[in-house]
BAVEXNU-662687 format. One line per 3 residues: their letters; for each residue x, y, z of N, C-alpha, C, O. Coordinates in steps of 0.05 Angstrom, whole numbers. Example, Ala and Ser with C-alpha at 12.3 -4.5 7.8 and 13.67 -1.06 7.14 Angstrom:
REM residues 2
AS	264:-114:156:246:-90:156:264:-66:156:285:-66:169  257:-45:142:273:-21:143:258:1:157:268:23:161
END
This chain:
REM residues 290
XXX	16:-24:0:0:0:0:17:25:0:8:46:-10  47:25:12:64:48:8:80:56:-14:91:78:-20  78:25:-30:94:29:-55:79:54:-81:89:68:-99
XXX	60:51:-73:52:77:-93:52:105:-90:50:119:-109  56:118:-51:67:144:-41:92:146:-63:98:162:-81  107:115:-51:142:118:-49:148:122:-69:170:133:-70
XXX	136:118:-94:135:117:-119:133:154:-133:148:167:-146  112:157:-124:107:186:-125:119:205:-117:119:226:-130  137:201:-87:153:220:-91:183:216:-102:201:230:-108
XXX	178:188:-102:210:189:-118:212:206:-142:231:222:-146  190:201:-162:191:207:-188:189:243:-185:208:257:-195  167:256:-170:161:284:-169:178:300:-147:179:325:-150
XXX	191:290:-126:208:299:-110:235:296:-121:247:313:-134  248:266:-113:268:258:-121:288:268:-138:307:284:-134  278:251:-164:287:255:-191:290:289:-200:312:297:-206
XXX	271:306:-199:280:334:-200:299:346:-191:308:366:-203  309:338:-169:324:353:-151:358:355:-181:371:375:-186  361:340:-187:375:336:-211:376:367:-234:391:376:-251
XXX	353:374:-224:350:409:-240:370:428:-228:387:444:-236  360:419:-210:386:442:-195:403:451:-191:411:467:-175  416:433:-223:445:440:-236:435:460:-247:450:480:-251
XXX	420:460:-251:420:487:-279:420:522:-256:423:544:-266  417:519:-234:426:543:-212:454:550:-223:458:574:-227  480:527:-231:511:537:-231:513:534:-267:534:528:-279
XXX	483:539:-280:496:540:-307:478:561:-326:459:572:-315  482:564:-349:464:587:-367:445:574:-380:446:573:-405  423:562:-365:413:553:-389:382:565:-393:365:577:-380
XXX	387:553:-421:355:568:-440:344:542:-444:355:520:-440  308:547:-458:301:518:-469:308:508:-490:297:486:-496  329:519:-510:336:511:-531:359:495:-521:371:482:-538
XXX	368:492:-497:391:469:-491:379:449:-476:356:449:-469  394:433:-472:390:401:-448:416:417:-422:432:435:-422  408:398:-407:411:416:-379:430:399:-382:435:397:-358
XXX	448:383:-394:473:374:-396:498:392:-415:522:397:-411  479:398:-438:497:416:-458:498:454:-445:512:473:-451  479:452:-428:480:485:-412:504:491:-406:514:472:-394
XXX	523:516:-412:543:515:-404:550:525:-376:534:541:-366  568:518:-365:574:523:-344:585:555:-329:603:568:-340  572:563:-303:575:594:-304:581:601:-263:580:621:-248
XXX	587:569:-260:585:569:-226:567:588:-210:542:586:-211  580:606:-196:561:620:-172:553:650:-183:546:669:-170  558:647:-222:545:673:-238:520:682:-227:517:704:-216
XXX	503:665:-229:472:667:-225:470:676:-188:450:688:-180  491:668:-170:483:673:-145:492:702:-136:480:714:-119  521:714:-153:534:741:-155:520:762:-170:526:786:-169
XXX	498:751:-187:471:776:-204:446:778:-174:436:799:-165  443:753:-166:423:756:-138:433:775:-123:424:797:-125  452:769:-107:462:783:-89:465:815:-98:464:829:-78
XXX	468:830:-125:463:853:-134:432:860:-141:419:881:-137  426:842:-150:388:843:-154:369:862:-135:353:849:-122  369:889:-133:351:901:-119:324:891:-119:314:884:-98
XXX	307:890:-145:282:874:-141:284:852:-113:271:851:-92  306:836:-125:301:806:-109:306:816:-76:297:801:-59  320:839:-67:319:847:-42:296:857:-32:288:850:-10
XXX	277:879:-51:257:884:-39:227:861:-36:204:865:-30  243:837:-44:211:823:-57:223:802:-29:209:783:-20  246:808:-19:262:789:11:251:809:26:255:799:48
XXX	243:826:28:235:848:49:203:841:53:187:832:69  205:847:37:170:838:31:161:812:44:144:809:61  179:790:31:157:760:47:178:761:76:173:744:93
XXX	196:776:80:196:774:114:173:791:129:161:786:150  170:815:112:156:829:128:126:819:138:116:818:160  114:810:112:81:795:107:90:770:132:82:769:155
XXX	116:745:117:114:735:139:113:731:166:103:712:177  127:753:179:130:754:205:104:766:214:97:755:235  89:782:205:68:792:214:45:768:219:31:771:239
XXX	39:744:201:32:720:197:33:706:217:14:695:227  64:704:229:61:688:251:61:706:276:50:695:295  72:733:282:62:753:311:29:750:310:17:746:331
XXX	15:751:287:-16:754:294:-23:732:292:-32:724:313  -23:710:269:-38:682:262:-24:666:273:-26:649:256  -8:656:292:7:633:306:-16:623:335:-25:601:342
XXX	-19:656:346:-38:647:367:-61:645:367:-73:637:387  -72:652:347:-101:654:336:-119:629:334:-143:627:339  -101:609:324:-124:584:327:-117:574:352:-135:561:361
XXX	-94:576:370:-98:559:400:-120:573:408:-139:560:415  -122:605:409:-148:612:426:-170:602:415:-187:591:429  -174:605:383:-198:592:383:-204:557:384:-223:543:389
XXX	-184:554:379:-185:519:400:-196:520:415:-219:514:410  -191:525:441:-194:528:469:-220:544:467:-236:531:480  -231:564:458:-254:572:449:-272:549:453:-287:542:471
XXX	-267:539:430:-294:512:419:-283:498:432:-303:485:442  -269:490:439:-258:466:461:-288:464:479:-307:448:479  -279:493:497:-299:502:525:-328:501:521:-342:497:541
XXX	-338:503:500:-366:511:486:-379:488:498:-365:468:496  -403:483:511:-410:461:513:-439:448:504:-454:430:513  -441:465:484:-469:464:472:-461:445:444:-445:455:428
XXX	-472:419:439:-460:410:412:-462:417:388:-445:417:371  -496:425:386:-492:438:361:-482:457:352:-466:457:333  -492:481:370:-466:502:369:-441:500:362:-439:504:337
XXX	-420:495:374:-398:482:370:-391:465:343:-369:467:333  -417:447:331:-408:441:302:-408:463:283:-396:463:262  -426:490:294:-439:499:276:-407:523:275:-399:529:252
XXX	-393:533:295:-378:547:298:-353:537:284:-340:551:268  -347:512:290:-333:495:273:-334:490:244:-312:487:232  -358:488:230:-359:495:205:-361:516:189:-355:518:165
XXX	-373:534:204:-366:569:196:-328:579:195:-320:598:181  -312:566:209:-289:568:218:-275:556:196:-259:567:181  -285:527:198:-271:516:173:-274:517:141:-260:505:124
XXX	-301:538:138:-304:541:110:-286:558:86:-285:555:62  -279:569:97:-257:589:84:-237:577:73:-228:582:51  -228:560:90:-200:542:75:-206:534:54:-192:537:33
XXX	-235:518:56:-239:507:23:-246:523:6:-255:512:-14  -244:552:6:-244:557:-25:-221:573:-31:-210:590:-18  -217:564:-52:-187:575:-66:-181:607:-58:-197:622:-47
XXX	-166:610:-64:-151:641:-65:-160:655:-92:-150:678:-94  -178:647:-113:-185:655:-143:-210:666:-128:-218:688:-136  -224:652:-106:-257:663:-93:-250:687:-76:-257:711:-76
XXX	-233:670:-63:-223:694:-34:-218:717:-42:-226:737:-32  -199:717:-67:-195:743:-71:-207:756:-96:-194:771:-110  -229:750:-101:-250:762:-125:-263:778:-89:-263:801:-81
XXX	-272:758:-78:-294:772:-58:-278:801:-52:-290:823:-57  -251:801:-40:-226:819:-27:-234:845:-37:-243:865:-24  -225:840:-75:-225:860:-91:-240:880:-87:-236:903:-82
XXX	-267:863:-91:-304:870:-88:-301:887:-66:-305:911:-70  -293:876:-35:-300:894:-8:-286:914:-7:-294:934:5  -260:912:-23:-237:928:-6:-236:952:-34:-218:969:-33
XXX	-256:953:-58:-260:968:-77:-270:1000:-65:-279:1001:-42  -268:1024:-82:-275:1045:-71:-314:1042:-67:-326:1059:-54  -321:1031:-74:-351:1019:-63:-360:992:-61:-382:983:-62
XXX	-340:983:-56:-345:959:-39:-355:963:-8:-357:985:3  -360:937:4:-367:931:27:-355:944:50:-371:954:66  -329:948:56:-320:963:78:-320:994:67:-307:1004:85
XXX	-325:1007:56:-332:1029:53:-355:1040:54:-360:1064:58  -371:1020:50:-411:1023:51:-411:1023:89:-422:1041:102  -391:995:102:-401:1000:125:-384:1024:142:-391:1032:164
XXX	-364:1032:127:-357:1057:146:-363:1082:146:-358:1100:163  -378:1083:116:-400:1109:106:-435:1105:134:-451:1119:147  -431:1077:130:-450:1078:147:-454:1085:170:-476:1094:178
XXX	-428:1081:187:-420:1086:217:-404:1117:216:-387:1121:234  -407:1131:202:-402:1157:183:-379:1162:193:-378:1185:203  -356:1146:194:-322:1146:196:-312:1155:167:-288:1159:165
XXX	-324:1158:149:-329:1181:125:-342:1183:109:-363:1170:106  -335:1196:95:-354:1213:78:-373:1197:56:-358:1178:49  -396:1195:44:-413:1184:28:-391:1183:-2:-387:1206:-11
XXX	-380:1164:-16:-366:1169:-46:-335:1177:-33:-323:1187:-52  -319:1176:-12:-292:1185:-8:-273:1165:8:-250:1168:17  -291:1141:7:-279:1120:14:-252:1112:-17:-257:1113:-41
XXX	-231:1106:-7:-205:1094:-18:-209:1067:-28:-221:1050:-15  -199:1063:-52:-191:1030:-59:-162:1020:-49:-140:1025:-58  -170:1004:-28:-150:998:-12:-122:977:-19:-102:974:-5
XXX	-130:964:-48:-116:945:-59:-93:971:-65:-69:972:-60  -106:984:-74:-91:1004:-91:-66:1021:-73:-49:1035:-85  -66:1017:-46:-46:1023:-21:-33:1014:-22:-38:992:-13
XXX	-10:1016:-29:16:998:-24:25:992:7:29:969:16  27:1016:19:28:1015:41:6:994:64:12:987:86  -21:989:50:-36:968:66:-29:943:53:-43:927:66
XXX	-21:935:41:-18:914:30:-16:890:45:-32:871:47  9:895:58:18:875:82:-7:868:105:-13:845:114  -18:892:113:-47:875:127:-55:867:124:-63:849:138
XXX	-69:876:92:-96:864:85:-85:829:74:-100:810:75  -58:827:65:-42:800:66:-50:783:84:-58:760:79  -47:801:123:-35:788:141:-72:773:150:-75:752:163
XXX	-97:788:141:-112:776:157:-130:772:140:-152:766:148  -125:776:109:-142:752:104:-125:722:104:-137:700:105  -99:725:103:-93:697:110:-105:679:139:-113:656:140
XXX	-104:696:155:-109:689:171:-145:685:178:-152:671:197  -162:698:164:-183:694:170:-193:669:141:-216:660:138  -176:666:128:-173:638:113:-171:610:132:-187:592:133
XXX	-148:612:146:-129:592:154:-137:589:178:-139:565:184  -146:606:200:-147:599:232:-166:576:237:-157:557:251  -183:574:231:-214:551:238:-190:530:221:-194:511:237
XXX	-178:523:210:-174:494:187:-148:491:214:-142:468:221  -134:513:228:-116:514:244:-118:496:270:-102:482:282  -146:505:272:-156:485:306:-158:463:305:-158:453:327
XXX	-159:445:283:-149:416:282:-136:399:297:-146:382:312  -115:404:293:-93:392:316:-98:393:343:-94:375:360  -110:421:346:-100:433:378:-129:420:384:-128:407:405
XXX	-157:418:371:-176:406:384:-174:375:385:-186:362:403  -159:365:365:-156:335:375:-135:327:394:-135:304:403  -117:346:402:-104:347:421:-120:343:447:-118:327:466
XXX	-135:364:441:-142:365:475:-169:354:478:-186:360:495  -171:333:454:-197:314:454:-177:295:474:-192:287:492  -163:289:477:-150:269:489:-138:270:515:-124:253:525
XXX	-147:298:528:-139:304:551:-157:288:578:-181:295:580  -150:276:590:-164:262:615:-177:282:633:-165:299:646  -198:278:632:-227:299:642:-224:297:666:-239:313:677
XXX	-204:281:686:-200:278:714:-186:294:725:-185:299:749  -167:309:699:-156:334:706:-167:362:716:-159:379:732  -192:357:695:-206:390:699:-214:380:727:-208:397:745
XXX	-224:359:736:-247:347:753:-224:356:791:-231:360:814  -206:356:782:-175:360:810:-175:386:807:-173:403:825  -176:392:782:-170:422:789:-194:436:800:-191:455:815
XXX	-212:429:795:-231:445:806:-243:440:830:-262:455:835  -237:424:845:-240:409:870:-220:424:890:-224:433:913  -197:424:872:-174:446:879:-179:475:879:-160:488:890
XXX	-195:487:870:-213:515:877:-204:525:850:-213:548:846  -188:513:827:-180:531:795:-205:533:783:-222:516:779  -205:563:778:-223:565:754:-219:565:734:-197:555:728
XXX	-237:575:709:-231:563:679:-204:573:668:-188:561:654  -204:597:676:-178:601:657:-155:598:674:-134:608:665  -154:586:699:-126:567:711:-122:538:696:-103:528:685
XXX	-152:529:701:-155:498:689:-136:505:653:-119:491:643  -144:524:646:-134:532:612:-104:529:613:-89:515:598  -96:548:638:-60:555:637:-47:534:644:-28:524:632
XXX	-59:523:668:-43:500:685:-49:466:666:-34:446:666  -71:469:654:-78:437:642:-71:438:612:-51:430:601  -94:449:603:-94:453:570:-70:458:563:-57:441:553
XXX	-60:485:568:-38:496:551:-15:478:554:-5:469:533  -6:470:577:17:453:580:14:427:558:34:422:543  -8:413:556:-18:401:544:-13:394:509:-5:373:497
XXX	-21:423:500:-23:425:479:22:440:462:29:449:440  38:433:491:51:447:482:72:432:463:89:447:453  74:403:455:83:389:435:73:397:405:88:402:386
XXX	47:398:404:34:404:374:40:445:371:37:456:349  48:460:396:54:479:386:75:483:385:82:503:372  97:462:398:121:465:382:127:456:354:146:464:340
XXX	110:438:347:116:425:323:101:445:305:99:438:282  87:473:312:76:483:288:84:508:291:70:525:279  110:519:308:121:540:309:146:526:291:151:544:274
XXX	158:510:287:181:499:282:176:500:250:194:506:234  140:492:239:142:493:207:136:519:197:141:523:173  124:542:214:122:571:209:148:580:218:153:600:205
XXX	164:574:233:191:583:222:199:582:200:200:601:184  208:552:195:222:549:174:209:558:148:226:562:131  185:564:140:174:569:126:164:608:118:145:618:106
XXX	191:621:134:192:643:138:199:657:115:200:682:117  206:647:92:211:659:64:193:644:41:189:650:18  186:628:53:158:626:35:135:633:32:122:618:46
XXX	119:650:19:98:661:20:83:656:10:92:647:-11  50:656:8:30:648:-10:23:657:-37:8:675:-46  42:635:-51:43:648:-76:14:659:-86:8:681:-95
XXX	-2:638:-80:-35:643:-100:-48:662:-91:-65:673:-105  -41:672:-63:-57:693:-52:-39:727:-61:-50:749:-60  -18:721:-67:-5:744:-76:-11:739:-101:-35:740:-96
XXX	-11:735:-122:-17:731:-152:-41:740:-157:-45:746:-180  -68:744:-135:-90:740:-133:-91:779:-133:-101:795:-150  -79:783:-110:-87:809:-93:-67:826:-106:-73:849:-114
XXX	-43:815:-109:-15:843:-132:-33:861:-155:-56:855:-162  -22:879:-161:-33:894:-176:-13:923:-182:-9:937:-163  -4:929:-203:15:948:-211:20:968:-188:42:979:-187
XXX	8:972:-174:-1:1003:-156:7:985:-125:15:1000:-107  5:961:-121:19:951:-96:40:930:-97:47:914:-80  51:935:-126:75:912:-125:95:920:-111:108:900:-104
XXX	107:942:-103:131:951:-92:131:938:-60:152:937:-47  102:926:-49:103:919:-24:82:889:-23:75:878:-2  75:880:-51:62:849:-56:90:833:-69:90:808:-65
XXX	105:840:-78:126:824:-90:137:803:-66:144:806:-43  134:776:-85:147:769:-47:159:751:-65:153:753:-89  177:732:-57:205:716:-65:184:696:-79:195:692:-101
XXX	168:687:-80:160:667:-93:148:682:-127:157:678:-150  130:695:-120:121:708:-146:138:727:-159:130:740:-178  177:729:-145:188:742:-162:202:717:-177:211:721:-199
XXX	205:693:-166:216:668:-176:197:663:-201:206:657:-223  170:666:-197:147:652:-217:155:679:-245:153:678:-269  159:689:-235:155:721:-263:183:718:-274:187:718:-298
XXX	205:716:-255:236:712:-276:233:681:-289:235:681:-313  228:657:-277:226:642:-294:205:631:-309:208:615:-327  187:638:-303:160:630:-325:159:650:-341:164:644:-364
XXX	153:676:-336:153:699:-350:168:711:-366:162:725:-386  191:705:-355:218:713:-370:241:703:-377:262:714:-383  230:666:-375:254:652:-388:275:648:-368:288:628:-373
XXX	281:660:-351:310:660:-337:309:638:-323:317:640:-299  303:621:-330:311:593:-309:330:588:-293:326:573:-274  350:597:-298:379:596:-292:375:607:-257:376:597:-234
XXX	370:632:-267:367:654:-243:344:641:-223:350:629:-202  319:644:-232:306:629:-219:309:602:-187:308:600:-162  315:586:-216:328:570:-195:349:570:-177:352:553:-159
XXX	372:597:-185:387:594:-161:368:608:-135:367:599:-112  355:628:-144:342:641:-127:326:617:-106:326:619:-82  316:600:-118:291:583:-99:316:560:-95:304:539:-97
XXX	349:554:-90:356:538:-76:369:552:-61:380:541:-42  373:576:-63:384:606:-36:362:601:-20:367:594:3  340:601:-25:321:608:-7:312:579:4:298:582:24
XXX	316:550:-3:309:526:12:343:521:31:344:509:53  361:529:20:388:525:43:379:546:61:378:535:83  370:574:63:365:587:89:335:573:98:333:580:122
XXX	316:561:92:292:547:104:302:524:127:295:522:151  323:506:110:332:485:117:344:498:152:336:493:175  365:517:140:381:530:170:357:533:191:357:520:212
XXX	340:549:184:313:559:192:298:539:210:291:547:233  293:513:202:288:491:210:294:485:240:281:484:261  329:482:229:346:474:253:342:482:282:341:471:304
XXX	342:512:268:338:536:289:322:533:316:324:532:340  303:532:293:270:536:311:272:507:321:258:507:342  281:484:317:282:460:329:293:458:358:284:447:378
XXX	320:475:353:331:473:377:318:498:390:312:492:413  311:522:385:293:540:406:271:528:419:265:538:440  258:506:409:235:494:417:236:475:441:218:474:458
XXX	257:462:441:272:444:462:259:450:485:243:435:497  268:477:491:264:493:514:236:481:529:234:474:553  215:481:507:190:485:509:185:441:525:170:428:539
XXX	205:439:512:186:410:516:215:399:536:229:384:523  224:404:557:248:396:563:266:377:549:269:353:550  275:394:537:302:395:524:290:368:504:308:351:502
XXX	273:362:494:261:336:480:261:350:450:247:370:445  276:339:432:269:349:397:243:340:392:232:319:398  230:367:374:204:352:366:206:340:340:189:327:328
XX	231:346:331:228:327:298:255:314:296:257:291:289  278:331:303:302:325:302:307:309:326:330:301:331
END
């Protein structure tokens, strides 16, 4: 039954990694990545001068880090939220309002975005309404370069948080109810029973999902930037992936390209390490992957 994973990624993982020659060589599609000639660390000495490619590294640190300061803690609370709820239907119903967003693409999410965040769209009707201004003088906010990065940071997050509580609710589906039952016999109320039980609890699955939002700190959502970019906010939507997709799809430069996206998986990899061993801390001194 595994031979057909193992199979799959050999062929789509594996075997590619073999491209990656073409990072230390010039090549076009009119050659074989054997006849490409050779140009060593050419392609990594044009990066390192590449102003684009610095501001579009500015960019997915900036979006990123904001991602994980706001959206890291966002689904433990609402875990613990629906955790506490003790009404069932409720609770499914909160749960599927939460988790609907994930399923639809970034082509929906951000048609709706466009629509709200347009000079008469939806958040301008309701702030004309609550008369925070003027009738017709509301802003198209796509069009901000300077908002960019927010409106990035929470619709990701109002995408992703509900599909987020997964873990942390089957986590603490498995917590022994004899716990709350001591503690409260013990005079703790809910939000001691939260600090002293739950959280300790849940703190393996939040090491193991600070450790992949680390490492995953130069990667950005390509589909949701492709979606929301727009001439008037590229100077602060450009992010390392959609400048990889535009030099080499767009512009042939494969070469470049790919050194660019194996610069950026050797600092993920380091990235990894990092946050592996910062995490230690959390679980005495215990690796959660390493």
């Amino acid at each position: 039954m595994v031979l057909p994973g193992i199979a799959f990624m050999f062929i789509f993982t594996y075997i590619p990694i073999y491209g990656l020659v073409i990072a230390f060589k010039s090549y076009t599609v009119v050659d074989t990545i054997k006849d490409a000639p050779w140009v060593g660390l050419e392609n990594f000495r044009i990066i390192m001068n590449d102003q684009f490619f610095w501001e579009s590294v500015v960019n997915t640190l900036g979006i990123s880090l904001l991602k994980l300061l706001c959206g890291f803690f966002i689904p433990i609370i609402l875990a613990i939220m629906i955790f506490e709820v003790k009404s069932g239907p409720f609770k499914r119903v909160v749960q599927t309002v939460s988790y609907l967003p994930h399923f639809l693409s970034w082509i929906i999410l951000g048609g709706m975005l466009i629509s709200w965040l347009s000079t008469s769209g939806l958040l301008n009707q309701v702030l004309e309404g609550v008369g925070m201004i003027e009738p017709g003088a509301g802003p198209n906010y796509l069009l901000d370069a300077d908002k960019y990065w927010w409106i990035a940071v929470l619709s990701d997050i109002w995408k992703e948080a509900g599909w987020g509580t997964i873990l942390y609710l089957a986590t603490m589906s498995r917590i022994d109810p004899t716990f709350y039952e001591a503690a409260r016999m013990d005079g703790a109320n809910k939000l001691k029973q939260i600090w002293y039980i739950t959280i300790p609890m849940l703190k393996p699955i939040i090491s193991l999902n600070l450790i992949l939002n680390v490492s995953g700190l130069l990667g950005s959502n390509l589909d949701q930037t492709l979606v929301l970019m727009n001439s008037q906010n590229q100077a602060k939507s450009e992010v390392i992936n959609s400048y990889v997709y535009r030099m080499g799809l767009a512009q042939g430069d494969f070469s470049y390209a790919t050194a660019v996206g194996l610069g950026i998986s050797v600092v993920s990899v380091i990235l990894l390490f990092v946050a592996n061993q910062a995490t230690k801390k959390m679980n005495d001194n215990q690796s959660v992957i390493f």
